[in-house]
N, C-alpha and C positions, 0 to 999 in steps of 0.2 A: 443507490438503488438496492432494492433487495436483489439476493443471490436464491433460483430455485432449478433445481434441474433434478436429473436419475444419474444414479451410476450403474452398472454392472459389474456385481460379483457371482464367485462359483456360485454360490446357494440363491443367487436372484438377485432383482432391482432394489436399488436404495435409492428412496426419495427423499428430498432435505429441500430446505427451504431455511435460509438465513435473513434476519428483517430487524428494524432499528438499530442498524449500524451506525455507530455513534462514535468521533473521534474523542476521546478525556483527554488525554494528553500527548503534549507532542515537546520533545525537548532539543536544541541544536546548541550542545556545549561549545563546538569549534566549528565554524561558520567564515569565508573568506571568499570576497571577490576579485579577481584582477584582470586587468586590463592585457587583451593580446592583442597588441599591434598590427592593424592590417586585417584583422578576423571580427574582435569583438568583444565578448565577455566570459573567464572562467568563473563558475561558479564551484567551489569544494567545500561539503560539508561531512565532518567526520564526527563517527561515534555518538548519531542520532539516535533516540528512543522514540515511541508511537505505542501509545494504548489504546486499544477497540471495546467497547464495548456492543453485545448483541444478543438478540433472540434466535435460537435453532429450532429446530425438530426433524427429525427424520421418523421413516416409518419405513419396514418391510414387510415380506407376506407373514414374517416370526412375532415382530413386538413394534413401537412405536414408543417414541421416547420426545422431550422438548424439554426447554430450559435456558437459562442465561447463561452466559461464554464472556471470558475476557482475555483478550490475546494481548499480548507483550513481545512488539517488535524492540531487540537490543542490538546496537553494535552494527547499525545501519551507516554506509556511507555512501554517497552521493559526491559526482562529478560530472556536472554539465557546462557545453562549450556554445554561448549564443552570438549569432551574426546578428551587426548591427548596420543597415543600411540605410542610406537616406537617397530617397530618388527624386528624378527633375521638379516636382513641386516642393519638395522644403518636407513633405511628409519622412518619419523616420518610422521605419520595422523593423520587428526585431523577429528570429527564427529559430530556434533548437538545432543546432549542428549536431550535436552527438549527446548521450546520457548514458553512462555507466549507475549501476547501484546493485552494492550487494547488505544480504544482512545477514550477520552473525547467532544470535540466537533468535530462536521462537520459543514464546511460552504462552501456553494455553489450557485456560482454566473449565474445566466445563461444571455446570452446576445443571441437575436434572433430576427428573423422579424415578429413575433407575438407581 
């Protein structure tokens, strides 16, 4: 979904609006699941990448600006712990116990008529 809201700075409101957000790519070098007895399923994925593409614009009471954006998530890692349960009818569900995820760098391109 698009991203549109204000902000508040000293000198006044900034309005933006972020729209065709597009995943390009997504990369998972080192990627592992294992089994944890009694709980369920580790998931650990290390030193993922993720690039966005998107359209911006902001505008304040000074100037108003739009254009294409490309953000470069690196050095993304990810650890998730899932329950795996099976109840009196034979159905199986599975649940998110817990999720860690940090990233490492951002990089972000802006291209605009400023």
């Amino acid at each position: 979904p698009d991203l549109r809201g204000y902000e508040k700075f000293g000198l006044g409101n900034v309005k933006y609006n972020i729209s065709k957000i597009h995943v390009t790519a997504v990369e998972f070098p080192s990627a592992s699941i294992s089994l944890i007895p009694g709980t369920g399923i580790k998931l650990v994925i290390e030193n993922a990448s993720l690039t966005v593409d998107m359209n911006w614009n902001i505008r304040t009471w000074m100037f108003k600006d739009s254009g294409r954006s490309t953000v470069y998530i690196s050095k993304v890692f990810v650890t998730a712990i899932f329950s795996i349960l099976l109840d009196n009818t034979g159905y199986t569900s599975i649940s998110l116990n817990s999720c860690r995820t940090t990233s490492g760098d951002i990089d972000i391109k802006l291209n605009g008529k400023s």
